[in-house]
VEXDREN-2710 file (C-alpha; in Angstrom, 1 decimal):
% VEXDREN-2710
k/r/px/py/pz
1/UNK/7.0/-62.6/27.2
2/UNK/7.9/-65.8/30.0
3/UNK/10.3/-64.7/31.5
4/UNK/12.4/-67.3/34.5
5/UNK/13.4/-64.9/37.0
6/UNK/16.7/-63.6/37.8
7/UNK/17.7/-62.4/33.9
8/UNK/20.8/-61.2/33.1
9/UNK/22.2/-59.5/30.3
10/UNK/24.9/-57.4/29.5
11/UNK/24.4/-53.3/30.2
12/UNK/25.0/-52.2/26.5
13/UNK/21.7/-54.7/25.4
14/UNK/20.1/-52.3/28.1
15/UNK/17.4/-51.1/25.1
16/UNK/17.4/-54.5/23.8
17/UNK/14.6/-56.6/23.6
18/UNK/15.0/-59.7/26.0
19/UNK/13.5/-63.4/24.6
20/UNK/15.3/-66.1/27.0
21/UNK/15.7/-69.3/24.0
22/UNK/17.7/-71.1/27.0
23/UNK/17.4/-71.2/31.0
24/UNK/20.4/-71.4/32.8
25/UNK/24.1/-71.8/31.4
26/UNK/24.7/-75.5/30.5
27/UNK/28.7/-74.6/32.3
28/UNK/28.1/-73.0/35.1
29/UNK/31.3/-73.7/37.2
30/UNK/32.9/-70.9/36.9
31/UNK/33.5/-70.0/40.6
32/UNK/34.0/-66.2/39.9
33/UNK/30.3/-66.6/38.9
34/UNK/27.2/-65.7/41.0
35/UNK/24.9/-65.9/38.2
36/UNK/22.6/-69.0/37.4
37/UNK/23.2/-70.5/40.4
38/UNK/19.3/-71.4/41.3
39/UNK/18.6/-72.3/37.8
40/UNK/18.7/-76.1/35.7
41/UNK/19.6/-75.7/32.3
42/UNK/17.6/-76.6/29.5
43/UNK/16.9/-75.5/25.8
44/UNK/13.3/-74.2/25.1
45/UNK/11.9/-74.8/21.9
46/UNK/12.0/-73.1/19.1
47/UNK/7.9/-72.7/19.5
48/UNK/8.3/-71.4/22.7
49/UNK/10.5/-69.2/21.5
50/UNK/8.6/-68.1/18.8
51/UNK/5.4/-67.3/20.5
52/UNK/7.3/-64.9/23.0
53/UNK/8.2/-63.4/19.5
54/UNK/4.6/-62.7/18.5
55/UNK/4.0/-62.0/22.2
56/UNK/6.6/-59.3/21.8
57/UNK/5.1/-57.7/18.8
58/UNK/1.9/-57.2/20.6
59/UNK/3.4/-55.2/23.0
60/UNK/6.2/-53.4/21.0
61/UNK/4.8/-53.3/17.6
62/UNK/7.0/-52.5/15.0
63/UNK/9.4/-50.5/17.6
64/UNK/11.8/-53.6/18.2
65/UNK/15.4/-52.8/16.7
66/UNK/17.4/-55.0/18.6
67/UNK/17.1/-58.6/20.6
68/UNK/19.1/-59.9/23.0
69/UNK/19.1/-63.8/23.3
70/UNK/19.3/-65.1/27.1
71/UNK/20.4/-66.8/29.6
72/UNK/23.9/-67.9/29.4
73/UNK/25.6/-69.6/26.6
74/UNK/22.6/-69.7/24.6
75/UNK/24.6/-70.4/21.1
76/UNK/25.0/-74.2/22.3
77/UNK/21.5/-74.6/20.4
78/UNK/21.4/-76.3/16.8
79/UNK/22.5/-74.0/14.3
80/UNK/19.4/-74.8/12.2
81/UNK/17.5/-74.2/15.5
82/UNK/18.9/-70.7/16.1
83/UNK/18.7/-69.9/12.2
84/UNK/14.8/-70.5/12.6
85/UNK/14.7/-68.4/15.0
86/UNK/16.4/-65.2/13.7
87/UNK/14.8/-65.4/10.6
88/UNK/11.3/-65.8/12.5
89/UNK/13.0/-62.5/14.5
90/UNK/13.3/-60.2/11.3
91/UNK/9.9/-61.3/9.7
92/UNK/8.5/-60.4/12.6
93/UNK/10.3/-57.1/13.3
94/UNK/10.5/-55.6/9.9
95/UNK/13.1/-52.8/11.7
96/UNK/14.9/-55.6/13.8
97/UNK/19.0/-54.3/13.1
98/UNK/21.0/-56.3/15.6
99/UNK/21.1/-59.9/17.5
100/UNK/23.2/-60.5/20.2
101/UNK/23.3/-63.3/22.8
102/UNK/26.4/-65.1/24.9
103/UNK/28.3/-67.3/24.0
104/UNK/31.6/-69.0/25.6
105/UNK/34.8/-70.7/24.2
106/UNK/33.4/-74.0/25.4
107/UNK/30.3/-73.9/22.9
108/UNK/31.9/-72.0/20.4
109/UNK/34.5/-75.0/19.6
110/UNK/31.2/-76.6/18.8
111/UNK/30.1/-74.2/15.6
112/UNK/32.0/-74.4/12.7
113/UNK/33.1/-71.7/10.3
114/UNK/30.6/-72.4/8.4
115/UNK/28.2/-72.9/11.0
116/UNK/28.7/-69.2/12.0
117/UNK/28.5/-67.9/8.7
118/UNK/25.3/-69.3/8.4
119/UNK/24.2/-67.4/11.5
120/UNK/25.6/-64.0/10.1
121/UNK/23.4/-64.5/7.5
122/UNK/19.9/-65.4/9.7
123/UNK/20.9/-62.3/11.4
124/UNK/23.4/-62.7/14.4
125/UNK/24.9/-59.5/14.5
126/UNK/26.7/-59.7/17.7
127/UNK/28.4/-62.3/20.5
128/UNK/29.6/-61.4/24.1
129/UNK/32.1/-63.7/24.9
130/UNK/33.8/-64.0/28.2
131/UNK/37.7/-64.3/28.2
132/UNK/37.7/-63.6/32.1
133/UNK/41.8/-63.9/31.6
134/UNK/44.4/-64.8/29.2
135/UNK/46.5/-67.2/32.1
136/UNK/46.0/-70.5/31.5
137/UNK/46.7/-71.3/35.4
138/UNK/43.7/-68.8/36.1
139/UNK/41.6/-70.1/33.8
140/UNK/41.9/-73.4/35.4
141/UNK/41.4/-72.2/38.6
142/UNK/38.0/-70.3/38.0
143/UNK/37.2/-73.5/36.1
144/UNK/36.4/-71.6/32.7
145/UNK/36.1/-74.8/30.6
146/UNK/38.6/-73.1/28.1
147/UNK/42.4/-72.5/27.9
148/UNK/43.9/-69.2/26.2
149/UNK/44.3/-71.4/22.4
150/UNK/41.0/-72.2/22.5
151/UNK/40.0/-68.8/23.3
152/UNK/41.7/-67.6/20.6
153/UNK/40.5/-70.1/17.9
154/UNK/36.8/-69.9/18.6
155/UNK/37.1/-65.7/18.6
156/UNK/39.0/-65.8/15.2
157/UNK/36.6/-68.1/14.0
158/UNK/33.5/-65.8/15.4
159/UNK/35.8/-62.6/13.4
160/UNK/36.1/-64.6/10.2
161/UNK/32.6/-65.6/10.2
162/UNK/32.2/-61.4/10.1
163/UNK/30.2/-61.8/13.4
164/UNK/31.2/-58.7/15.8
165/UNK/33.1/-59.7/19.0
166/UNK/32.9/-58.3/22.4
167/UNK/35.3/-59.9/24.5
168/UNK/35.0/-59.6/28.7
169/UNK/38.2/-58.9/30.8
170/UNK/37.9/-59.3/34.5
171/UNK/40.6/-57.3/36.4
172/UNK/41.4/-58.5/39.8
173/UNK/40.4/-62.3/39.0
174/UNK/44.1/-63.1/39.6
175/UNK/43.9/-61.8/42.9
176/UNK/47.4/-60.3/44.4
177/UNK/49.2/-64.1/43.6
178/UNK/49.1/-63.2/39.8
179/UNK/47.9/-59.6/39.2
180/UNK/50.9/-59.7/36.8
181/UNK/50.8/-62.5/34.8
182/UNK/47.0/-62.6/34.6
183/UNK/47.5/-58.8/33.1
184/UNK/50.6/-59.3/30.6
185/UNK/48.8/-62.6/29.5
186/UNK/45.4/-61.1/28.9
187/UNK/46.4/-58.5/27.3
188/UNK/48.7/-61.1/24.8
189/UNK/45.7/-63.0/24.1
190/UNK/43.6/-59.7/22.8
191/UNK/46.5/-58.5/20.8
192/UNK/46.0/-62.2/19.2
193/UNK/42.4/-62.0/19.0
194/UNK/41.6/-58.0/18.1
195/UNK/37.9/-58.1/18.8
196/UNK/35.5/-55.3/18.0
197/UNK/35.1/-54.8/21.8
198/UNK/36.8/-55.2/25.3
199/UNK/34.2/-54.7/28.4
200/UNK/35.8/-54.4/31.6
201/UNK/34.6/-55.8/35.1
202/UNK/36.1/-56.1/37.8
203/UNK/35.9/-59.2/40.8
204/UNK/33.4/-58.5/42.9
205/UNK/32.7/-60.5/45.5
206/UNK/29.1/-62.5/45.6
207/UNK/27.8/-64.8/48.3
208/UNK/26.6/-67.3/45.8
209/UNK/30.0/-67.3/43.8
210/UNK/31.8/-70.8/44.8
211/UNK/35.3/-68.1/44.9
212/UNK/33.7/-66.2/47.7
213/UNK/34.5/-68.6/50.4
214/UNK/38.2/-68.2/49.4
215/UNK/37.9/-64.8/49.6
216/UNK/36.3/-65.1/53.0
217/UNK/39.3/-67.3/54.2
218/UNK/41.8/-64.5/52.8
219/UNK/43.2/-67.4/50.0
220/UNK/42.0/-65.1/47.0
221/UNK/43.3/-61.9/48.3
222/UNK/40.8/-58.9/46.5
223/UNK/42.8/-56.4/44.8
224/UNK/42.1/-52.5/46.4
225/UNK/41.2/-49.6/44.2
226/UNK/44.5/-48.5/43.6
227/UNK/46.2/-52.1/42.4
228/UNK/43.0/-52.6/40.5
229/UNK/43.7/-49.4/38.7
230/UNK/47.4/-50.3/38.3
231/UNK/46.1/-54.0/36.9
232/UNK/43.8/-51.5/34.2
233/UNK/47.0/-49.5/33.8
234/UNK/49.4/-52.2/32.5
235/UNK/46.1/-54.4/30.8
236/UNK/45.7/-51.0/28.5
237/UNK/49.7/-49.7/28.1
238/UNK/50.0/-53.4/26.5
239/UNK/47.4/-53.2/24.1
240/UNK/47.5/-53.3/20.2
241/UNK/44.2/-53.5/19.0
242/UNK/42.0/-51.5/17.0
243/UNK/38.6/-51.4/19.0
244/UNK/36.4/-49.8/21.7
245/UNK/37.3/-50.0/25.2
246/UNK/35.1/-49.9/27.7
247/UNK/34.7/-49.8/31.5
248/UNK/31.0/-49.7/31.3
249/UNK/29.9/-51.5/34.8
250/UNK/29.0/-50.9/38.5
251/UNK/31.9/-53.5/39.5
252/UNK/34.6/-51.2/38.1
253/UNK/36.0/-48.6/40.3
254/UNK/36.7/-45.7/37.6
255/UNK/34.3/-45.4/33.8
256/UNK/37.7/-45.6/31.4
257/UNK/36.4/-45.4/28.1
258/UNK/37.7/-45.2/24.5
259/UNK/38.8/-45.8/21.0
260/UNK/42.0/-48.1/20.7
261/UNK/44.4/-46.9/19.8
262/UNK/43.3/-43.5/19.6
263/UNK/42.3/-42.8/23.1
264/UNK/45.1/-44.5/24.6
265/UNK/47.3/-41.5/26.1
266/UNK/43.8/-40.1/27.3
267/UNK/42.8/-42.8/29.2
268/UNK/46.2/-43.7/30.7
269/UNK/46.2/-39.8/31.8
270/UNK/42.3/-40.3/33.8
271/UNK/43.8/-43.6/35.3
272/UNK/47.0/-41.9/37.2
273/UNK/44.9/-38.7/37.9
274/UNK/42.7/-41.3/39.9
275/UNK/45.7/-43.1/41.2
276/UNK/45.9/-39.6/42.9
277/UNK/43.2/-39.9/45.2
278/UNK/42.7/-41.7/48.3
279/UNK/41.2/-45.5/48.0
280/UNK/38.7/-43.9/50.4
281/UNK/37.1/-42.2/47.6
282/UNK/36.2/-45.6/45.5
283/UNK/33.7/-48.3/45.8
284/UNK/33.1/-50.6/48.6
285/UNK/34.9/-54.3/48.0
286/UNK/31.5/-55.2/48.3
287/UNK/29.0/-53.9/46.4
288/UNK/25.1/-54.6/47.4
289/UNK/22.6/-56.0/44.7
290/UNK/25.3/-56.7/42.1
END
């Protein structure tokens, strides 16, 4: 495999077999966002593509079982691009069971119903798509690209389409200003949306994140352990989904993991027993290497 150095993928796709089809995200504004930074975007080909395939399957063999699709936003390719390419995936990988790959609001309004169905059926099994927050305001001030209505009709669309949906929540990204309204509106916006998945993360600061240098002046004021915990709190007390829920990152100060709405009461329980102990017990604000 070619690989252009830094890759980046999420940490459940950490057994997954990695085959960049783009370089860079063809956004890249978000100012929350470290990642990509260093990079021009551009599609490869599908040959390219292809070859890192059979490149692959020299290595691996017949081992492969699931593919991750990098870098970021990588569904803005053609549909009959990306079709090619799945279908190329699974002949090659007779025991290939999932394909995952990001893919944001902004380039989902691009793929139709149909176009999505047609993916679900070259073998797109999965799509991590970043909500970030369900506040308009905030989503205009990260510069998302996307307000809460279209995050909404491009996830339903993604559901219809029978395509599983992981949707990312970033606690703290409304700072102290709007810990509130950030929380009661994300949590809105998933009720709307029931995805298969919601991923947690919390706002850590990175030097190469356009948000940092507000963070440096003290305009975007970081939550601490304990209001980030309080934001998780009132994110999970107003949820009415039926899905996994999962802390599973480095950025987030406590691993608050579940079904929904089965494990509800349990994980509301671990949160206060952590509100217990002293913020001296959590993470750094910064955290080295994110």
């Amino acid at each position: 495999m070619r690989y252009e150095e830094p890759i980046y993928r999420p940490p459940s796709e950490a057994d997954s077999l990695l085959i960049q089809a783009t370089i860079g995200c063809p956004h890249n504004k978000c100012t929350f966002c470290g990642m990509y930074k260093d990079k021009t975007f551009r599609i490869r080909s599908v040959q390219e593509i292809k070859e890192d395939i059979l490149l692959a399957k020299q290595f691996y063999g017949d081992t492969v079982e699931s593919i991750f699709f990098p870098d970021g936003n990588s569904i803005i390719m053609k549909t009959t691009q990306l079709e090619e390419i799945f279908r190329f995936a699974h002949q090659t990988f007779p025991g290939l069971r999932r394909i995952t790959m990001y893919a944001s609001a902004k380039f989902l309004r691009f793929k139709s119903l149909e176009d999505l169905k047609r993916l679900k059926t070259a073998g797109l099994n999965r799509l991590h798509k970043g909500l970030e927050s369900g506040y308009d305001e905030i989503l205009k001030r990260i510069q998302k690209g996307a307000d809460s209505k279209l995050m909404i009709e491009t996830a339903l669309r993604v559901k219809n389409a029978g395509i599983e949906l992981s949707e990312y929540v970033l606690i703290g990204i409304g700072g102290k200003d709007f810990s509130r309204e950030h929380t009661m509106a994300t949590a809105d916006v998933l009720n709307k949306i029931d995805p298969d998945f919601i991923r947690l993360r919390t706002w850590v600061p990175v030097p190469n994140a356009p948000l940092y240098q507000d963070y440096l002046s003290g305009k975007f004021q970081l939550l601490s352990p304990h209001e980030a915990l309080r934001e998780t709190r009132l994110l999970l007390e107003r949820l009415e989904v039926s899905c996994l829920f999962l802390s599973d990152h480095i950025s987030n100060f406590v691993n608050i993991s579940g079904h929904l709405p089965r494990d509800k009461e349990s994980m509301l329980s671990k949160i206060d027993e952590m509100l217990e102990l002293s913020e001296s017990r959590f993470r750094p604000a910064i955290i080295e290497n994110l």
